[in-house]
C-alpha positions in Angstrom: -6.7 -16.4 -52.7 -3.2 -16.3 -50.9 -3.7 -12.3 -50.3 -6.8 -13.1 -48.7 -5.9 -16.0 -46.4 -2.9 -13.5 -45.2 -5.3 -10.5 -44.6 -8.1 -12.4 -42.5 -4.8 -13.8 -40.8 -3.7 -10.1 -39.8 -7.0 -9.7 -39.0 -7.3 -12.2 -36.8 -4.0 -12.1 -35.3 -4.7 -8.1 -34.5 -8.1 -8.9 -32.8 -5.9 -11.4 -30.6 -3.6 -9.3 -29.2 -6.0 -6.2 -28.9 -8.4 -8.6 -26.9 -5.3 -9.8 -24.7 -3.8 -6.1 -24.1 -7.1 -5.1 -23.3 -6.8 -2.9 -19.9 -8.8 -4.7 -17.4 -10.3 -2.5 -14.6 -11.1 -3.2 -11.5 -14.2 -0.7 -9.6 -14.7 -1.7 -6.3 -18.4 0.4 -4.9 -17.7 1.2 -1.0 -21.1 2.1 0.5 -22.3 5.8 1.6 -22.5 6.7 5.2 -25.3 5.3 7.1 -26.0 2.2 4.5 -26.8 -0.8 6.6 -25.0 -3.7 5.5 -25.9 -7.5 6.7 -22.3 -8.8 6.6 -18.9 -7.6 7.1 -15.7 -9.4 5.7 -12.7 -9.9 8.4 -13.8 -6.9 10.6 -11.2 -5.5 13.0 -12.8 -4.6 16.4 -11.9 -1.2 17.9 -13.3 -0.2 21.2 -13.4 3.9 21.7 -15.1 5.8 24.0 -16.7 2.3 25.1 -18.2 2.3 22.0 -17.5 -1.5 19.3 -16.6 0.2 16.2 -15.8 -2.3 13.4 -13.1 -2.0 10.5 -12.6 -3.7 7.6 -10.9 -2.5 3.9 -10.7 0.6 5.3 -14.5 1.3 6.1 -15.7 2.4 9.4 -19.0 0.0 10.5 -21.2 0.3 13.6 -23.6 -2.4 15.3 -27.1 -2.3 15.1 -28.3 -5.7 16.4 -26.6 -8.4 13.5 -26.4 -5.7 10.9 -23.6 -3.1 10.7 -24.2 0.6 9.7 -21.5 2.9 7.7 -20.2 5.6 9.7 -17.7 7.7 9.6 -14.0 7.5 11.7 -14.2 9.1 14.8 -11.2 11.0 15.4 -8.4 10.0 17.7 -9.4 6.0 16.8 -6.2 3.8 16.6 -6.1 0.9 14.0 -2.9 -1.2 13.6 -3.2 -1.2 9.9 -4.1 0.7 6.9 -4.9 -0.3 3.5 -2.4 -0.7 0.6 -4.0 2.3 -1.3 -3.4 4.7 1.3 -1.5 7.8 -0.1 1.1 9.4 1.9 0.4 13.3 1.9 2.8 16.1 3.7 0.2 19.0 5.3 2.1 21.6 6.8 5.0 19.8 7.3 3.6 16.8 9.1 3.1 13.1 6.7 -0.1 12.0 6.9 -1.9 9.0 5.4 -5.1 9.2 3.7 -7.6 6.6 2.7 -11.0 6.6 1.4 -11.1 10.8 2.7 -10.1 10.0 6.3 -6.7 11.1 7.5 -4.2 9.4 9.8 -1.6 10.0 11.7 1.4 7.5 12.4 1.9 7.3 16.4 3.9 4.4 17.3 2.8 1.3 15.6 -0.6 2.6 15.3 -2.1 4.6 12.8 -4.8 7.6 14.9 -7.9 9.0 13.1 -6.9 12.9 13.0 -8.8 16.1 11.3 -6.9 18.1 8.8 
């Protein structure tokens, strides 16, 4: 009875900390060019070209009437800030920044839209 008592206690004890080391994993789903959203969170206005494009979490968002549509960065945009996630990549000698499969290039305290 004892024996028993201390195996369902392993048991139990081993389910425990499995459950609590689990890895927990976290997928965000950014939408595919031209996918027409209702509602964008915190959007950063950039004016280029004297066109309203709109940024937020690194996603590139166009106007049409109250909606916004995906689109992609037109090149030589400035933003003030990237992402977290960006990776820092060195292409032919120059450091680049990378997020979400646009490149940037650091100019000043801005951050420019570039093609690689």
């Amino acid at each position: 009875m004892k024996n028993l008592k201390r195996v369902l206690f392993t048991i139990a004890l081993l389910g425990t900390i499995l459950t609590v080391n689990a890895q927990r994993t976290v997928v965000k789903v950014y939408p595919k060019h031209g996918t027409v959203v209702t509602k964008v969170t915190k959007p950063k206005i950039v004016i280029h070209k004297k066109t309203n494009f709109y940024f937020a979490d690194g996603i590139w968002y166009k106007a049409r009437g109250k909606k916004y549509v995906v689109c992609a960065a037109p090149t030589g945009i400035k933003v003030r800030k990237l992402p977290r996630a960006r990776r820092v990549v060195v292409v032919n000698g120059r450091k680049l920044y990378k997020y979400r499969g646009v490149w940037y290039k650091k100019r000043g305290r801005h951050y420019v839209v570039v093609t690689v």
